[in-house]
Structure formats: structure tokens, C-alpha cells
C-alpha positions in Angstrom: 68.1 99.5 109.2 69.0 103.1 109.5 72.6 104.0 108.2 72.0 107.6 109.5 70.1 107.9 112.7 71.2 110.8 113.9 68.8 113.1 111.2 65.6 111.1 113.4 66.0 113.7 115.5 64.7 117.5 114.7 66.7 119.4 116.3 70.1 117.9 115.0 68.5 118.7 110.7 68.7 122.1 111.6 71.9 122.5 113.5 73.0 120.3 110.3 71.8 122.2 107.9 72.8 125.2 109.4 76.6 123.7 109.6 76.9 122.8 106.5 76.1 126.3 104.6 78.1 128.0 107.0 80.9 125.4 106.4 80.8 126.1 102.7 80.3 130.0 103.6 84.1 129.7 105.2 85.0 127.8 102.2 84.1 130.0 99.7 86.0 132.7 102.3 89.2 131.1 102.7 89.3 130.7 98.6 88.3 134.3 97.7 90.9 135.4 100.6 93.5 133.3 98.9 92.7 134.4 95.5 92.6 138.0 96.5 95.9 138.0 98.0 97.7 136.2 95.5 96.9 138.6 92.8 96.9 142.0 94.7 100.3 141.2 96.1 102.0 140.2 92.8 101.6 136.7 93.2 103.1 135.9 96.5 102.3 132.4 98.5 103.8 134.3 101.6 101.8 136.8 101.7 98.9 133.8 101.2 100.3 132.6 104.3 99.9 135.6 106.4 96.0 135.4 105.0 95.9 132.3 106.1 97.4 132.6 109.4 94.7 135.8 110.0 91.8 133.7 109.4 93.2 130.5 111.6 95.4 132.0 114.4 92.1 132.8 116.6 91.9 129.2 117.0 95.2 129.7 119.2 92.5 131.3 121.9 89.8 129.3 121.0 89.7 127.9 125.0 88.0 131.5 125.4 85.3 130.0 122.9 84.9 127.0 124.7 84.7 129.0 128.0 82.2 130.9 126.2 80.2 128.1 125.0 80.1 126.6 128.6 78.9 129.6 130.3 76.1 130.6 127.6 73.4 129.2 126.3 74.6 127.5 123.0 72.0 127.9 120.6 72.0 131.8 121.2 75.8 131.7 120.7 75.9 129.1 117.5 73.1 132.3 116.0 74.9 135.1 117.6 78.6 134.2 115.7 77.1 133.0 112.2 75.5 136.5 112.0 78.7 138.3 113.2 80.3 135.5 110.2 77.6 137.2 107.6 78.5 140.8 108.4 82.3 139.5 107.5 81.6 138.4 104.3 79.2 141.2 103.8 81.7 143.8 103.5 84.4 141.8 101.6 81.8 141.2 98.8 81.4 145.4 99.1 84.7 146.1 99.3 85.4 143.5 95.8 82.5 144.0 94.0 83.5 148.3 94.4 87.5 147.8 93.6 88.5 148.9 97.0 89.9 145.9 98.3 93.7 145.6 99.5 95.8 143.2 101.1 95.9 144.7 104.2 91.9 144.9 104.5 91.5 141.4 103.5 94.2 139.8 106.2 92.0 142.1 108.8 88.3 141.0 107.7 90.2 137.1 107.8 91.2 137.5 111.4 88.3 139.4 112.7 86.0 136.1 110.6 88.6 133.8 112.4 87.6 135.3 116.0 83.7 134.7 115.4 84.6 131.0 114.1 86.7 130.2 117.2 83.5 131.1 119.2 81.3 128.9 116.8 83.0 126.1 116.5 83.0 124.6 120.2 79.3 125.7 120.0 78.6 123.4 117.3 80.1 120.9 118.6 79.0 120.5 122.5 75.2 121.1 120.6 75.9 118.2 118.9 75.8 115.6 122.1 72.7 117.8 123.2 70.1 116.9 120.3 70.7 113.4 119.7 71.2 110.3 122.5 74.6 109.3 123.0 73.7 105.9 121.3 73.3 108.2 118.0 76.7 110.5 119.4 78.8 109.0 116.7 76.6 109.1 113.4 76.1 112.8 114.7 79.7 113.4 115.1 80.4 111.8 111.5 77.7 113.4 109.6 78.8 117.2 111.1 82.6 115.9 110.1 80.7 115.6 106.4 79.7 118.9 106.7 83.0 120.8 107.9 85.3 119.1 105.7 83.0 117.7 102.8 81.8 121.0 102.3 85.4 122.4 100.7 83.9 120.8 97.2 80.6 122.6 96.9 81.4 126.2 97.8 84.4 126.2 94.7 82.5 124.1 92.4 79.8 126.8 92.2 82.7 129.5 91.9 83.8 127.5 89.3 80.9 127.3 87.2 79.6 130.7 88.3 82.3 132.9 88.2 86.1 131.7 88.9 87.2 134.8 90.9 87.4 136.2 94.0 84.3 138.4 93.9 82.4 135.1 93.4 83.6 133.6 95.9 82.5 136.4 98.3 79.4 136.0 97.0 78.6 132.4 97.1 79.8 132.8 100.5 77.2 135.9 101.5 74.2 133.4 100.1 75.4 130.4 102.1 75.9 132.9 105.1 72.4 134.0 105.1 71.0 130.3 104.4 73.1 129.6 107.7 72.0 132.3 110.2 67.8 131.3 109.0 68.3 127.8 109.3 69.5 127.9 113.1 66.5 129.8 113.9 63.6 126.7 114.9 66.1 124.9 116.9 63.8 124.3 120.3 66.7 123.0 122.4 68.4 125.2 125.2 71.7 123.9 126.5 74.7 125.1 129.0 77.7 123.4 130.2 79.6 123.9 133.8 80.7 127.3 133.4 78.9 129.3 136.3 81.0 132.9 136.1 82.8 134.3 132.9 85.3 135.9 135.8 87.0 133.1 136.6 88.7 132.3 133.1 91.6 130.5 134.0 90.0 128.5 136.7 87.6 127.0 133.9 90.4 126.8 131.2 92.1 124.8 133.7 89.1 122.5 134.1 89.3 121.5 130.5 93.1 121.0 130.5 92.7 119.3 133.7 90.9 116.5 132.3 93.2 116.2 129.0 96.3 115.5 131.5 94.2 113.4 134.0 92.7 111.0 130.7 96.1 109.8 128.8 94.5 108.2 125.6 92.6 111.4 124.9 95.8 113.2 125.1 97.1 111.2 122.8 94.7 111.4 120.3 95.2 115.5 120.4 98.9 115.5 120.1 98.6 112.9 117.2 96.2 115.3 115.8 98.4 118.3 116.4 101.4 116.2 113.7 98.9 115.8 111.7 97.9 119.1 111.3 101.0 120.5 111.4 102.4 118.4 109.1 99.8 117.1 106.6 96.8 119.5 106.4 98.4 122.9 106.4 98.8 123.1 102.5 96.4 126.2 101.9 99.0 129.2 101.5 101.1 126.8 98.9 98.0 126.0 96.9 97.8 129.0 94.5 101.4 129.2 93.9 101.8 125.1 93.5 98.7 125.5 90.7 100.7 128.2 88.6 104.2 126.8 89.3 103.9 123.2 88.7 100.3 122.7 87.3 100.6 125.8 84.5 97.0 126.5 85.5 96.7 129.1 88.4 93.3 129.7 89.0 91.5 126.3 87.6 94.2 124.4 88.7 93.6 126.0 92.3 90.0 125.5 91.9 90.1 122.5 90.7 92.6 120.9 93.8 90.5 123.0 96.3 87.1 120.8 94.6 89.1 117.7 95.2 90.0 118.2 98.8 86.5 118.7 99.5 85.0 115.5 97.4 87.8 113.7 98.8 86.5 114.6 102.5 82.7 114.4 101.6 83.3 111.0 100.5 85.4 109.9 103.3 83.5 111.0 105.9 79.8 110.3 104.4 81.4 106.8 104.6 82.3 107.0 108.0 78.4 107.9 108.7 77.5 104.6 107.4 80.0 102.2 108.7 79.6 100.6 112.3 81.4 101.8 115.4 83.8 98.5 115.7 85.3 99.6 112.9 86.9 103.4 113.9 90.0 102.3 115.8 91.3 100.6 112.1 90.0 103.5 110.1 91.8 105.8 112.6 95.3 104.0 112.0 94.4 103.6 108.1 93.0 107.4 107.9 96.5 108.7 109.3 98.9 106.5 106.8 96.9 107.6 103.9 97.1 111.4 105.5 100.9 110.9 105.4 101.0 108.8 102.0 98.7 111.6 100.1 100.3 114.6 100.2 103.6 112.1 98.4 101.2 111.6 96.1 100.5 115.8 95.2 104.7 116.2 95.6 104.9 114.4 92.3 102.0 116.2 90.7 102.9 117.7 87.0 99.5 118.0 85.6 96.0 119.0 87.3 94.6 115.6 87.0 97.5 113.9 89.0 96.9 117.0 91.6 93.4 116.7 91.3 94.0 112.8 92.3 96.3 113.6 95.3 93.4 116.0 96.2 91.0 113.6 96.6 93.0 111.1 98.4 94.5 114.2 100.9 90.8 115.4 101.6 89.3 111.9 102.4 92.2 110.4 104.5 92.4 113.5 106.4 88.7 114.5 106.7 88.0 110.7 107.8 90.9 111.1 110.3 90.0 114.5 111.5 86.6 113.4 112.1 87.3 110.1 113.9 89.4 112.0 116.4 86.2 114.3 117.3 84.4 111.0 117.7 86.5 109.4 119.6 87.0 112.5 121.8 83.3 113.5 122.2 82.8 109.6 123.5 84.3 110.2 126.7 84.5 113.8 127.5 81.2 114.8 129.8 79.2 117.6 129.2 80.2 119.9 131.7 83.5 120.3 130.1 82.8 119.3 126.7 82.9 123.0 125.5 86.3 123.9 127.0 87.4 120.3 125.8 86.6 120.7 121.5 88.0 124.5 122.2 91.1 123.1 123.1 91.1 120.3 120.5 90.2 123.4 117.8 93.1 125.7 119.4 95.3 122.3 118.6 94.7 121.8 115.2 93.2 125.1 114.0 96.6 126.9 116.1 98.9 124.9 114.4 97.9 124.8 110.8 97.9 128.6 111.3 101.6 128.5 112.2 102.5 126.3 109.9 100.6 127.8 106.6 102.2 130.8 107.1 105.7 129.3 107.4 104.7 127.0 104.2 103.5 130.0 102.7 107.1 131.7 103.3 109.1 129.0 102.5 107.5 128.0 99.1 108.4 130.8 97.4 112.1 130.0 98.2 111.8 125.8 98.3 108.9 125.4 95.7 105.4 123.4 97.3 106.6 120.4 95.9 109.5 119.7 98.5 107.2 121.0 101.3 104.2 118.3 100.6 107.0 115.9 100.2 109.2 116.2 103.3 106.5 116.6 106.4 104.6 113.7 105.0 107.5 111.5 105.6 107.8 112.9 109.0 104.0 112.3 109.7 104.4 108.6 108.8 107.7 108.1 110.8 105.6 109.6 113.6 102.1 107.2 113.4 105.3 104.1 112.7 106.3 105.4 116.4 102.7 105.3 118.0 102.7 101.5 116.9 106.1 100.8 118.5 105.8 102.4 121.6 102.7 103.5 122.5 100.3 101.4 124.3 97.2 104.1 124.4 97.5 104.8 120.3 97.6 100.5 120.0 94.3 100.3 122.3 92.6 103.2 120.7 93.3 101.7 116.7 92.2 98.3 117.9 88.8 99.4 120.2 88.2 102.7 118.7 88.0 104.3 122.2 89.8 106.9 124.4 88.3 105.3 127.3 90.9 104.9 130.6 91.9 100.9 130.7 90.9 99.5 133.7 93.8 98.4 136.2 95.2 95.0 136.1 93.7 93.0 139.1 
């Protein structure tokens, strides 16, 4: 039997394989951005945070994306943004490699990349439906979940090896850029959603938000994966700072935490690919304790391989959850919409982990990482205790796996 159907189909090899070197492209970004600011500004996590914030705060208008991936055709877009991505990374590389860079030209570059990746990413993701059946949605779903978290390992391990710095890092993410932008090139299928006229913005914003009210379980699954991001996953800004501070290894340590997030996730979500559908709701609920347990886990860190252990366990709970979420989404939501829809799911979590890294970011330097993993975990885990109390869509979704309206009692 086929664990992973979804590479039968042609189409989806490409868009995958084009996915996952622009995922580790971004990687390799966000690690060379963190890298660069931390030693160009003196060592300071808030000033990481700011970086951080540039490259994820797009994602606060990432509906315009979605609008964007509705009203054009989505392969041209998905090749149109991973080229503008290339010329990003282009000119960081130039601007390393020649001594030039500064702290103000990095945070600029990070938000202008964050723009482009607020346009891609509802691409990918209503492409995905389009190349494989809906029987296959699922593995499809999981497998590009391998791919956007999974990928955090590969693009730092080769830094590692190659060249622990940020110039690397550029560079590794220029190769994995180009690999990207060729690989979405023989893709034969042609998509659009429901978006007739770019004009009428609000109008088709409104569409998307329209159906999030009018289906309750899906809005639950987005604000349960707005506390998680929030509160659990926005631990970038504190990473450099945590590794010199507590680990007495600044840029290995970094490395090695920002390898184990990503094996962590790859693990978790190859997994996911494999196991059957009947089993999602109880990896959801399992997935979101482990997210809040985890990050305990890096609080009490002293050495790199405790951190390099909470790594692991941080990146696979919260890659598995993040990626059950998108499946669980994509299940219901038609086509039509399904652009606007992931936009507004990325503008959930991508918004919020840029608001909150840059007040981590701030706030470490005063309070230490340690006490910042420690305390919103807590709070993440009081929250998922309160979706098993009262809520009756968050009980129906762990136990079926589905964000499918119940039918009304007879």
C-alpha cells in the first residue's frame, strides 16, 4: 500500500520540490538575518526581534495575498514571487560577502522578502488541492507541512558544516532560491479561484472572513492556532541571545537548536504523511500539549544537548500541530475561497508570531529567554485544558479529526 500517494501525481513533485528548497531558502534567510543582527548591533535579541518582526509582519496583510492568489493564475504567481524571493537573497549575499551590510539594510531586505512570501504562501497552498484528488488532499497537505517546517534542519546543517556564519547562510539560501524558481517551471496545471476583479478588495476579503464566522469549528481551529503561535512558536528573536547566555555557545549553540527545530518538525510531520486520517483529531490534541510541554522543557536548558533535546520535541509537536490545522482547514474550505481562506490563516499565525518575537526579543534582554519559554507555555496549556472543558467544536474536531459543521439534532 502507498504510505504517500500524493507524489503519484506529476504535478504535485514539482510544486513539492519547488517548496521545499524555497522553504529551506527562507530558512537559511531568517538564520543569516538573525545572525547578522545579533553581531552588528552589539549583541542585542531586541534588535533580533525587530528582524524578525520585518520578515513576518507582511503576514498581517497576507488576505491581499490570498486576494491575489484568487484572482490570478496560481502557478504564474507561486513563479512570479520565488523569483522576486531570489533577487532578495541576491543582494544580501552582495551586500555580506562586500562588508557593506548594516542593521538597517538587513531589517529592509527581511520585510520587503516577507511581502513576496505573504503572496507565495496562499499560492502554495490553494495549488495544493488543485494537483492531487481530494482523496489524496491530506497526504498532500502533510507532506508540504514536511517541507515548510521540516525544512528548518537542512538549510543550517549545511551552514554548519559549510561555513557557520551569516555570509553562508546567504548563500545556501541564493543556491536553494535558484533550485526553487527552475523546479516550478514544468508544472502543466493552470488554476484560479473566485476572485473576478482585483477592485473590489474588501468585498472579496469579506468573502473569506465570511465563511470563517459562518463555519464555527474552523474558527476555532484558527484562534487555537493563533495561542499557539503567539505563545509557543514565536521563540526566534530569543534564540541567539538564549545560546550565548545560558548555553555558553552562541553561534553553534544557535545552530545547533535551529537544526533541532527543524529535525524535530521533519520527523513529526513525515509521520503525519504516513499515518491514516482517523487518527488527526488525537494527534491534534496530543500535538498542542506537547507544543505547550516543550518549550518547559528548553526553560530548564543549561547545556546545548538539553536545548538541542527541547529543540527537537518544540519542532515536531509544533510542526505536527501546525500542519494538522492546514489539514483540517483545507478539508472543508471550497476552492473558490480557499486562497482568501490559508491568507487569513497565514495573517493569524505568521501576524502574531511577528508581534510576539519582537516583544520576546525586547523583553529577553531585560527577563532572560529562560522565564519567556517558561511562562507562555503554561498559559498555552491552561488554554488547550479550557478547549476540553468547554468547548464542544475543539472535543468534536480531536475525536473526528474534522472542521466539518455537525448536523442539527432531529
Amino acid at each position: 500500500m502507498n504510505k504517500l500517494p500524493a507524489f503519484k501525481y506529476r504535478d504535485f513533485r514539482y510544486l513539492w520540490v519547488a517548496s521545499t528548497c524555497a522553504q529551506i531558502a527562507l530558512w537559511t534567510l531568517l538564520l543569516g538575518n538573525a545572525q547578522a543582527v545579533y553581531q552588528i548591533s552589539d549583541k542585542s535579541s531586541a534588535w533580533v526581534g525587530v528582524s524578525t518582526f520585518a520578515s513576518m509582519s507582511p503576514f498581517l496583510i497576507a488576505p491581499i495575498g490570498g486576494v491575489i492568489s484568487d484572482r490570478f493564475e496560481r502557478r504564474a504567481v507561486a513563479l512570479v514571487s520565488r523569483s522576486a524571493t531570489l533577487v532578495v537573497v541576491a543582494v544580501l549575499l552582495f551586500l555580506a560577502l562586500a562588508g557593506l551590510m548594516e542593521v538597517w539594510m538587513v531589517i529592509s531586505l527581511a520585510l520587503l522578502q516577507g511581502l513576496v512570501r505573504s503572496v507565495q504562501m496562499p499560492a502554495d497552498q490553494a495549488l495544493i488541492a488543485n494537483v492531487v484528488p481530494a482523496t489524496e488532499r491530506g497526504n498532500a497537505i502533510a507532506l508540504q507541512s514536511m517541507t515548510q517546517h521540516g525544512t528548518r534542519a537542512v538549510g543550517p546543517l549545511i551552514v554548519l558544516l559549510l561555513s557557520p556564519g551569516y555570509e553562508g547562510a546567504y548563500a545556501v539560501g541564493a543556491v536553494f532560491s535558484v533550485i526553487s524558481v527552475v523546479a516550478i517551471l514544468p508544472m502543466q496545471l493552470r488554476s484560479r479561484g473566485g476572485v473576478t476583479r482585483m477592485g473590489a478588495f474588501v468585498k472579496n476579503i469579506s468573502e473569506g472572513i465570511s465563511y470563517v464566522k459562518a463555519t464555527p469549528p474552523v474558527l476555532a481551529v484558527f484562534v487555537l492556532v493563533f495561542a499557539h503561535c503567539a505563545l509557543t512558536m514565536s521563540f526566534d528573536s530569543m534564540l541567539p541571545g538564549f545560546a550565548e547566555d545560558n548555553l555558553h555557545s552562541e553561534t553553534h549553540g544557535f545552530l545547533i537548536m535551529s537544526i533541532g527545530v527543524g529535525i524535530g518538525a521533519l520527523v513529526g510531520t513525515f509521520m503525519l504523511a504516513i499515518f491514516s486520517d482517523t487518527s488527526r483529531g488525537v494527534l491534534f490534541l496530543g500535538s498542542a500539549v506537547l507544543s505547550g510541554l516543550s518549550p518547559i522543557l528548553m526553560a530548564t536548558a543549561t547545556s546545548v544537548p538539553m536545548a538541542a533535546n527541547a529543540a527537537v520535541l518544540m519542532g515536531m509537536s509544533q510542526g505536527m500541530m501546525m500542519a494538522l490545522a492546514s489539514i483540517i482547514i483545507q478539508d472543508v474550505v471550497p476552492d473558490e475561497v480557499r486562497g482568501r481562506v490559508m491568507s487569513l490563516n497565514a495573517m493569524s499565525a505568521g501576524g502574531i508570531m511577528a508581534m510576539a518575537n519582537l516583544g520576546f526579543g525586547a523583553l529577553a534582554d531585560r527577563i532572560g529567554a529562560p522565564t519567556l519559554f517558561l511562562i507562555p507555555a503554561l498559559a498555552f496549556l491552561a488554554i488547550v485544558a479550557l478547549t476540553l472543558l468547554i468547548g464542544g467544536h475543539y472535543r468534536r474536531i480531536y475525536r473526528t479529526g474534522h472542521a466539518r459543521i455537525a448536523p442539527a439534532a432531529a
